[in-house]
C-alpha positions in Angstrom: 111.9 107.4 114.0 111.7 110.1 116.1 110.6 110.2 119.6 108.1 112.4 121.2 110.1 114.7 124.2 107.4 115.1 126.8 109.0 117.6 128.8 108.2 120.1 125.5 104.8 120.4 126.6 103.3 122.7 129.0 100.4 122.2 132.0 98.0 123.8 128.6 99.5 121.1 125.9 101.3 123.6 123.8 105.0 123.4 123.2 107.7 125.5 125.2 109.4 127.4 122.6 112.6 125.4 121.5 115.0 125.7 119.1 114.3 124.0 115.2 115.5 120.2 115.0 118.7 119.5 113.9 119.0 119.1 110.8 121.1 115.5 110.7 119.9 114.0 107.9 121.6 113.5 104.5 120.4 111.4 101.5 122.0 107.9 102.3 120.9 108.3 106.1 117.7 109.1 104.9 117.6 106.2 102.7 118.3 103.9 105.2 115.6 105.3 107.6 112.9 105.0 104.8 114.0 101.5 103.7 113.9 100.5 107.8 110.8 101.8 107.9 108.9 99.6 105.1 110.9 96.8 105.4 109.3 94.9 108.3 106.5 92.2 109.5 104.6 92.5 106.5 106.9 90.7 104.1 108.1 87.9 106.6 104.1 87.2 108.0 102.1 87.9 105.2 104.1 86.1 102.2 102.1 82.6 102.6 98.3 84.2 103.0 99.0 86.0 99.8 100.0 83.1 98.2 96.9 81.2 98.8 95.0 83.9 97.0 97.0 83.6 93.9 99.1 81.0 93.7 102.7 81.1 92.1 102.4 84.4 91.2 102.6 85.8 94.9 105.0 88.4 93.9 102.4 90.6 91.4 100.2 91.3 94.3 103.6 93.0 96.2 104.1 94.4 92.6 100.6 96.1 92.3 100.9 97.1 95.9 104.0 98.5 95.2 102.4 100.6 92.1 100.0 102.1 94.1 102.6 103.2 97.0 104.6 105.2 94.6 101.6 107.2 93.5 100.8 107.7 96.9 104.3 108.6 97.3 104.3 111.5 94.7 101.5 113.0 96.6 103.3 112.9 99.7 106.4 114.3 98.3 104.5 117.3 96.5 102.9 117.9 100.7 106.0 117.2 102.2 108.1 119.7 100.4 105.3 122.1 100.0 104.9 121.8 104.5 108.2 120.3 106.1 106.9 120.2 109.3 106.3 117.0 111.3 102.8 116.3 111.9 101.8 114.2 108.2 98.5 113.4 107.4 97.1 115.2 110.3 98.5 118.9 108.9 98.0 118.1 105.6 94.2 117.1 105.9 93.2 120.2 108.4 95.0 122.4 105.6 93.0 121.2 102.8 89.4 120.8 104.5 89.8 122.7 107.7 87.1 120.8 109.7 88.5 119.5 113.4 86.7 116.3 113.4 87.6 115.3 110.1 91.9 116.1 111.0 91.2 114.0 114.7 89.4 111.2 112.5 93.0 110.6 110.2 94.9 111.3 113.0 93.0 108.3 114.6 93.1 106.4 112.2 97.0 105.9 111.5 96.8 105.3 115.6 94.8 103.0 115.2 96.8 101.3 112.1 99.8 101.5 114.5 97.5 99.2 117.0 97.0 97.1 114.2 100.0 96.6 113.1 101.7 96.0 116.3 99.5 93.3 116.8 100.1 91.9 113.9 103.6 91.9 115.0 102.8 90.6 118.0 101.1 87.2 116.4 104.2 87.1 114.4 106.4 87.4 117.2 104.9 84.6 118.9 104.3 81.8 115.6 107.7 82.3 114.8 109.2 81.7 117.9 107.0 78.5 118.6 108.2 77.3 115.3 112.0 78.6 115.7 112.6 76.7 118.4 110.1 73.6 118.4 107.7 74.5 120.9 105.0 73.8 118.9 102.2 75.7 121.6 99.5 75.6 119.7 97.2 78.7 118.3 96.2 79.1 122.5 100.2 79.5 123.4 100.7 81.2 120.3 98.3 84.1 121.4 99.9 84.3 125.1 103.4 84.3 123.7 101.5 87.3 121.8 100.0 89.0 125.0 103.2 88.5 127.3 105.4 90.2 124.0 103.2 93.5 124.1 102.8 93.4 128.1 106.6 93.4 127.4 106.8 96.3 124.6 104.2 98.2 127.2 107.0 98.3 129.8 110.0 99.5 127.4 107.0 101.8 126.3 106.8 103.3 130.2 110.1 103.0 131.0 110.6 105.5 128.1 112.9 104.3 125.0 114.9 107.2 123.6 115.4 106.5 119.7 117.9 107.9 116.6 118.3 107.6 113.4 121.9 105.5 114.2 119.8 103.1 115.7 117.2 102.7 113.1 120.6 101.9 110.5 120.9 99.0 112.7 117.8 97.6 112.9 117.2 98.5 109.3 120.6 96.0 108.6 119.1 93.1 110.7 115.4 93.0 108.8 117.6 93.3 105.8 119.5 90.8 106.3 116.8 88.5 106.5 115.3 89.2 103.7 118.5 88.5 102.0 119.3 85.2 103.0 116.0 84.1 101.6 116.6 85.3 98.2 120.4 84.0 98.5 119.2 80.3 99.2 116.4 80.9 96.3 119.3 81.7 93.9 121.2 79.1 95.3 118.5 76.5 95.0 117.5 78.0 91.6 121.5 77.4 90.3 121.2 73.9 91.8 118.2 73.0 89.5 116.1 73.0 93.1 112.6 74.1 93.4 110.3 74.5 90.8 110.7 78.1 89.1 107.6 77.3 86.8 105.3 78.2 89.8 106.0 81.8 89.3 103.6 82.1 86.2 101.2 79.8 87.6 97.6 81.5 88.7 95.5 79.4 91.6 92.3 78.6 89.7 89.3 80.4 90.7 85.9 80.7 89.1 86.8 84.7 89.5 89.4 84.8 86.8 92.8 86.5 87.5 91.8 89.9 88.2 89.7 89.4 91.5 92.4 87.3 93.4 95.0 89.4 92.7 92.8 92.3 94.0 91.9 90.5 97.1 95.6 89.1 97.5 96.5 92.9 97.1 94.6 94.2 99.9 96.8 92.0 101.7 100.1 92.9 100.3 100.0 96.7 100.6 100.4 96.0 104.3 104.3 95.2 103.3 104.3 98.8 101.8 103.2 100.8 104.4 106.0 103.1 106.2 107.0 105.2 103.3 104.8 107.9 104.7 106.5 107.6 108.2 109.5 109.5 106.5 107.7 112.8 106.2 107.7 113.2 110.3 111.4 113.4 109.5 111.1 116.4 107.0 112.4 119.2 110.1 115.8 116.6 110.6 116.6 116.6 107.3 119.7 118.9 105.5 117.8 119.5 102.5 114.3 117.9 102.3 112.8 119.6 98.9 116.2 118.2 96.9 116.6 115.7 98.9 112.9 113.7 99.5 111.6 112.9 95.9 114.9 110.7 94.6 116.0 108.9 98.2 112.0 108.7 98.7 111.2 106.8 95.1 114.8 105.2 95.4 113.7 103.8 99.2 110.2 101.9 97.3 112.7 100.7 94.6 114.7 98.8 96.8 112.1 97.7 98.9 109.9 96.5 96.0 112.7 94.8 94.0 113.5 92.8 97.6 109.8 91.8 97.9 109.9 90.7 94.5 112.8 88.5 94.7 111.8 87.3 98.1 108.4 86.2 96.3 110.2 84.2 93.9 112.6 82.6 95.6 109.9 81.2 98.6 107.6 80.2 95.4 110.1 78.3 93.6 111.1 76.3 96.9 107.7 76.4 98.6 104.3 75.3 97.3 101.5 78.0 97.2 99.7 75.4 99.6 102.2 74.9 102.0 103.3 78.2 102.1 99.6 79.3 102.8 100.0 77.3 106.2 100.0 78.8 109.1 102.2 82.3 110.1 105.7 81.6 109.4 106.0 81.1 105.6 109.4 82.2 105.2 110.8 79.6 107.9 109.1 76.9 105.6 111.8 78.4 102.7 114.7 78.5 104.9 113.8 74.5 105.8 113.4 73.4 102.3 116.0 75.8 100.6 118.9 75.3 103.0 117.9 72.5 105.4 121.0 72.5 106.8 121.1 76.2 108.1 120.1 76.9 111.5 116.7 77.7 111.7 117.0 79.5 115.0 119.1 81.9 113.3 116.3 83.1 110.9 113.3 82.8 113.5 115.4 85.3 115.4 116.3 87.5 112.7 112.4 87.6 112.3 111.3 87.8 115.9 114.3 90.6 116.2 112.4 92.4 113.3 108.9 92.5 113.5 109.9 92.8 117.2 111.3 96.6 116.5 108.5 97.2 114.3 105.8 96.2 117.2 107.8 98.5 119.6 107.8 101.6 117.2 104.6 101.7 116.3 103.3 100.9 120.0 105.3 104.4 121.1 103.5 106.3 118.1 100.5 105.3 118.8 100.4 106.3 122.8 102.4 109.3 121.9 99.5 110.4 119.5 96.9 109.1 121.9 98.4 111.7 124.4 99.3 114.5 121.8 95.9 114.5 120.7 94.4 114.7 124.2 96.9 117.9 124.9 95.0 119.0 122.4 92.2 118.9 123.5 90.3 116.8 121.3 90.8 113.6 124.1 90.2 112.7 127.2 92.4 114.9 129.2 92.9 112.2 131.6 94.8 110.5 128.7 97.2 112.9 128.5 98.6 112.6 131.9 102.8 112.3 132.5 104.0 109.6 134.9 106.0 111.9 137.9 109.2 109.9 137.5 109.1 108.3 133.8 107.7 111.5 132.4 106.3 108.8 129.9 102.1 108.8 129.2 101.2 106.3 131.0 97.5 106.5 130.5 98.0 106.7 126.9 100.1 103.5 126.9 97.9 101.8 129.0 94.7 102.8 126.7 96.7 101.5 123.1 98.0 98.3 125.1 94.6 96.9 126.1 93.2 97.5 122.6 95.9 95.8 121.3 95.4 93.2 123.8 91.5 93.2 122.5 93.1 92.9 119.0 95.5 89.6 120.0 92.8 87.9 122.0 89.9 88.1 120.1 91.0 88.9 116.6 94.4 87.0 116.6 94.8 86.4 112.9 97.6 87.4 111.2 95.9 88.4 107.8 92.6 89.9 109.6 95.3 92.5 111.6 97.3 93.5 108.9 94.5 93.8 106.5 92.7 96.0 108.6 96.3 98.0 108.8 96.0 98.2 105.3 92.9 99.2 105.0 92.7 102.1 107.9 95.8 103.6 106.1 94.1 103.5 102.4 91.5 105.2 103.7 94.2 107.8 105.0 96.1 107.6 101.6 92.7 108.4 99.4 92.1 112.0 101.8 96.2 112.9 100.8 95.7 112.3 97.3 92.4 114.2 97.2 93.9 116.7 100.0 97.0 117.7 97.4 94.6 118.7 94.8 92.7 120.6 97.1 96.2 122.5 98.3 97.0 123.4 95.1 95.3 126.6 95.0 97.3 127.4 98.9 101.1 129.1 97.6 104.2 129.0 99.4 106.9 131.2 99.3 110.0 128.6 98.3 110.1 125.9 95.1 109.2 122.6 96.2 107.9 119.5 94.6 105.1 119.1 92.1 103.6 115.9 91.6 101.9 115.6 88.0 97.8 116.2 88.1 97.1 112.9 87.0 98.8 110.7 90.1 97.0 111.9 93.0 93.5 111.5 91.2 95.0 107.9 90.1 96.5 107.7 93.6 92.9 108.6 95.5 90.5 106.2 92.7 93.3 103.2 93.5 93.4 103.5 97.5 89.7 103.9 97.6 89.3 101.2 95.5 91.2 99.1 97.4 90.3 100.1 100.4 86.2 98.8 99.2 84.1 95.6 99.8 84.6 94.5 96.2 88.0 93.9 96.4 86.7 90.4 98.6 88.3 92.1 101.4 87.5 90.2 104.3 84.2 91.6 106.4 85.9 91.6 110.0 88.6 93.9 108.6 85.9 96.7 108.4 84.2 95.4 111.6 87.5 95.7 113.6 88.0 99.1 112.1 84.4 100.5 112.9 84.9 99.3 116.1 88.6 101.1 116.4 87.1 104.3 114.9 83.9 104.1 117.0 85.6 104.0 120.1 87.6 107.3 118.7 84.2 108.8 118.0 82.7 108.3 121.5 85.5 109.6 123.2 85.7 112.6 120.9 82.1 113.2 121.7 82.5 112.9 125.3 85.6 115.7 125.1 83.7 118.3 123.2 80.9 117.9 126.2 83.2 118.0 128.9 85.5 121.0 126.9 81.9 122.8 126.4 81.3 122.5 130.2 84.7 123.8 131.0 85.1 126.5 128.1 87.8 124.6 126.7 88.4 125.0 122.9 90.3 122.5 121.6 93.7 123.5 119.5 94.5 122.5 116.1 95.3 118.6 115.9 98.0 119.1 113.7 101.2 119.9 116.0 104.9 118.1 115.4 104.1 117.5 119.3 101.3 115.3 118.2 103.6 112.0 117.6 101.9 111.7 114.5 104.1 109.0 113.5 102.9 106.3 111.0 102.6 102.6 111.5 105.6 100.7 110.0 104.9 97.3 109.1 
């Protein structure tokens, strides 16, 4: 994931003009950087909760999930070949409706989803290294491990953390790894006659029926999918993005989904749905009963090491759009200001680390955070789908991707759906995104007063100097 270069931006909050990105980016690099990018908290935190929605079957949730991303994906890829520039849901949504407020409201919502799901890492962080290493703190510890682990990511954050791609490869090979060992010791277990592999067709009973649970438990599991859409901020580094981004795109969710899948299985078949619907570190319970004799310090810091990087990433997008947006005029300018000697936003990174601060104290909850993650970013997936429609009428002058008619209107009908109360979503999901949003809202109304006072008119929201960087999960 790209960073965002500060010293691009002028005293006005327009960009210096610089030569194109280098174009670095070949398929398999590519691939990697997608795959890095879903793989991440959501499997290794959120395996147990959805398990104690549906029971054995914990892997069709991730399976439906993983339906619905690939729609969403072909609309992406149609947008992101159609416009490879850097700046995602926030270009695509001011091209197709061309309204201000309703381009700053997407591109506050996927900052806010990066909140979200930082904090969910965050409470991740902390559970698994209470349980790694036998500390045994307590939900109170558990949520000051939490706080001290973001006042941590807030200083890297200042101190300014130049990324690459190489990087990414690395940290990509460490959540991987992970994820591997669990469905190597479910294998193993499986070839020993260990387990029980009958739980993977058995549905919790529930006066609902199937459908409902695995609806709710869904809600739940698209957090593990979200990151795909991250990718498209790397459309101006790639060699050849329209031949390139619709195979190493669908191939990335593939991958991803198949893992998830066989990670499902395996901690099923070792793992009761009950005991692995205990508390936040599900996938320690399969190392312990799959391979008792591995050391479980190993894993907890594989899985502190991972959700760890993906806390860290989307902490920097989310201060680097807080301050790209306020450059633009469309936030407090004082959020936009540049520390003298970092050159980092300091006020932006102070704003996103006490809201996430809010978020680990008074929240705390593993499946309320990433739920809400989910559902801020379905609402952003439903206005892409309905935004490539929309686009369809606006030509370009090169070939690029079409995605058939049907997906995006399948693709905006599913997210919304999803994204409603029906689903048995839980209510403070949508109370701690209202509250998110509203405090978006008040400060955009306070900066269109103070801009009218000054004659100030605020720029398009949709610049590559924006950060408008996704959550990864």
């Amino acid at each position: 994931m790209t960073d965002v270069s500060l010293n691009q931006a002028s005293a006005h909050g327009k960009p210096d003009a610089e030569p194109s990105l280098n174009r670095v980016m070949g398929p398999w690099l590519l691939l990697l950087f997608i795959v890095g990018d879903i793989l991440g908290t959501g499997i290794y935190a959120l395996t147990g909760q959805v398990a104690k929605q549906v029971g054995g079957v914990v892997w069709l949730p991730f399976l439906v999930a993983f339906v619905v991303a690939v729609i969403t994906a072909f609309s992406y890829l149609e947008l992101v070949t159609k416009y490879p520039k850097a700046a995602g849901a926030a270009l695509y949504t001011h091209k197709a409706f061309g309204i201000h407020f309703v381009t700053f409201i997407v591109a506050f919502a996927v900052m806010c989803s990066g909140i979200t799901s930082s904090s969910t890492a965050s409470r991740a962080f902390a559970a698994n290294m209470s349980h790694a290493f036998g500390l045994n703190y307590g939900t109170f510890g558990i949520t000051m491990i939490g706080l001290v682990f973001m006042a941590i990511v807030a200083v890297v954050n200042f101190r300014g953390v130049g990324e690459s791609v190489k990087a990414n490869v690395v940290l990509t090979l460490v959540e991987l790894t992970g994820l591997l060992i669990i469905i190597f010791i479910g294998l193993w277990a499986i070839g020993a006659g260990q387990g029980d592999v009958s739980r993977v067709t058995q549905f919790k009973a529930s006066d609902a029926g199937m459908f409902w649970p695995v609806i709710a438990a869904t809600t739940l599991a698209f957090f593990a999918m979200v990151g795909f859409e991250d990718s498209v901020n790397m459309a101006e580094e790639c060699k050849n993005p329209t031949k390139d981004f619709p195979f190493v795109l669908l191939l990335g969710l593939f991958i991803t989904g198949v893992i998830y899948v066989l990670v499902s299985v395996s901690a099923i078949t070792l793992v009761s749905p009950e005991q692995l619907g205990e508390g936040e570190t599900p996938l320690l319970k399969v190392v312990q009963a799959g391979a008792p004799n591995f050391p479980l310090w190993i894993f907890g810091f594989i899985t502190m090491f991972a959700v760890a990087n993906s806390a860290l990433i989307n902490m920097l997008m989310a201060s680097r759009l807080v301050y790209g947006m306020s450059r633009e005029h469309v936030l407090p300018a004082a959020l936009g200001k540049v520390h003298s000697t970092r050159r980092t936003p300091y006020i932006a990174i102070a704003f996103t680390t006490l809201l996430a601060f809010a978020l680990i104290t008074f929240v705390g909850e593993v499946p309320a955070l990433g739920g809400t993650t989910a559902l801020l970013l379905l609402c952003v997936f439903t206005v892409v789908n309905v935004a490539v429609l929309l686009l369809r009428k606006d030509k370009v002058d090169h070939q690029h991707f079409r995605s058939p008619t049907i997906l995006p209107i399948l693709g905006a009908i599913a997210c919304a759906f999803l994204a409603g109360p029906w689903t048995g979503r839980d209510p403070t999901q949508y109370k701690i995104a209202g509250v998110l949003i509203g405090i978006g809202v008040l400060l955009w109304v306070v900066t269109v007063f103070v801009n009218k006072s000054t004659g100030v008119k605020p720029s398009d929201p949709t610049m590559a100097d924006m950060g408008s960087h996704g959550p990864v999960n």
